[in-house]
Structures are given as structure tokens and as C-alpha cells.
C-alpha positions in Angstrom: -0.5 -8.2 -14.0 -1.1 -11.3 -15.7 -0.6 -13.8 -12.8 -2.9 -12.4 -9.9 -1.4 -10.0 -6.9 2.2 -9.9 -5.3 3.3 -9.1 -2.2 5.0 -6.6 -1.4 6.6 -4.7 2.9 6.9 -1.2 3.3 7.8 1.3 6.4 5.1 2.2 8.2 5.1 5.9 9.9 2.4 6.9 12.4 0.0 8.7 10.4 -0.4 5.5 8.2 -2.5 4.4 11.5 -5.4 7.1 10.7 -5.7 6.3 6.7 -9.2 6.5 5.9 -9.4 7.0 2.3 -7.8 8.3 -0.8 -3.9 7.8 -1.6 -1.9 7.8 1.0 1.6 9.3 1.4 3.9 9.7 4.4 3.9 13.3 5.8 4.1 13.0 9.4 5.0 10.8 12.1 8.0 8.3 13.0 8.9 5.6 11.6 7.0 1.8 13.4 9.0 -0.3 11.5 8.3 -2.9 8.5 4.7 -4.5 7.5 3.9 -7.3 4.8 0.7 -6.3 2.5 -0.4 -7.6 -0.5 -1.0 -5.5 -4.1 -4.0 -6.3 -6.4 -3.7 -3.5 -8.7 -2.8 -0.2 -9.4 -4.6 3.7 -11.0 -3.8 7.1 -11.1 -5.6 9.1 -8.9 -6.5 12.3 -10.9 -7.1 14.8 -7.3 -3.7 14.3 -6.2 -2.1 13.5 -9.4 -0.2 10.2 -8.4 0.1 7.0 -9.9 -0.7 4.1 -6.3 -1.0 0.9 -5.8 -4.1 -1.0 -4.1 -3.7 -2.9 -1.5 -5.0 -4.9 1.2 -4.0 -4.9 4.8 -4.1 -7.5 7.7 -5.3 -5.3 10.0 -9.0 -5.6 9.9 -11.9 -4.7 7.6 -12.8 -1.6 9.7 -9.6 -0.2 9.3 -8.6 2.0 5.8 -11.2 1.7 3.5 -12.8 -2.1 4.1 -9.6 -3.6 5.3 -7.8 -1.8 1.9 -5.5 1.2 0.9 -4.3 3.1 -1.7 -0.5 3.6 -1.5 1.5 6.2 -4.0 3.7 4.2 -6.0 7.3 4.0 -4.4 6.5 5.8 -1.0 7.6 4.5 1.6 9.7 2.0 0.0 7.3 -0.1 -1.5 8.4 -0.7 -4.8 11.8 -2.0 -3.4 9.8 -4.6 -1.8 8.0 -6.2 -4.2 7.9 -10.3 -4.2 6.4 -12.4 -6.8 6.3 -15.8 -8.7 5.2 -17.8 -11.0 4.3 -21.6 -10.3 4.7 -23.9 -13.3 
């Protein structure tokens, strides 16, 4: 929190392809395999009632939400797969 964003991999499935807003959450789909992202912060969504985690995606800016996502926290393995440091 106090040192800028991490990165973090997750599994992708196939319906992470047609995000387009909100938090997303595997429901459907097989599994693609593994993708590198990077987190900048977190919230709590209060429609769905799950904590996520914002991200930003390689992809492109017209995909997701400008290029960005919102992922719930530990889906899809994500908070297994967090990498950080500190530079001193």
C-alpha cells in the first residue's frame, strides 16, 4: 500500500475474455492458462458484496473497462500470486 502497485498472475478462464465492467469472478468457461497483471488498489463493491482488487491488463485500452478490471480478491488464484519489493 505504501510503496506503489505489485504484480501479481492469475488463471484465466474463457469468460474473463468478455469482462466489461464490474467485479469479475470465474463462472463459466475453461481454463487458457496463466497471465501476469499488475494491482493498483483495492474496494469493496457494495452490489455484489465482495472485497476485489483493481487491476490493469496488457491487453489493450479497449478491452475491460479502459485497459482495467476489477478482480474478487482470491479468485482465480490471485492472491497466491502476488510479487512485490522494495528497493533501498
Amino acid at each position: 500500500m505504501a510503496h506503489g502497485p505489485v504484480s501479481a498472475a492469475f488463471t484465466v478462464y474463457e469468460d474473463f475474455l468478455t469482462y466489461s465492467g464490474g467485479v469479475y469472478y470465474h463462472q463459466t468457461g475453461a481454463s487458457l492458462g496463466g497471465h501476469a497483471i499488475k494491482i493498483y488498489g483495492w474496494g469493496y463493491d457494495v452490489a455484489s458484496g465482495m472485497n476485489y482488487w483493481m487491476c490493469m491488463n496488457s491487453w489493450n485500452n479497449t478491452w475491460g473497462v479502459n485497459g482495467g478490471f476489477w478482480i474478487e480478491m482470491g479468485n482465480c488464484g490471485i492472491n497466491n500470486e502476488v510479487n512485490a519489493g522494495l528497493i533501498f
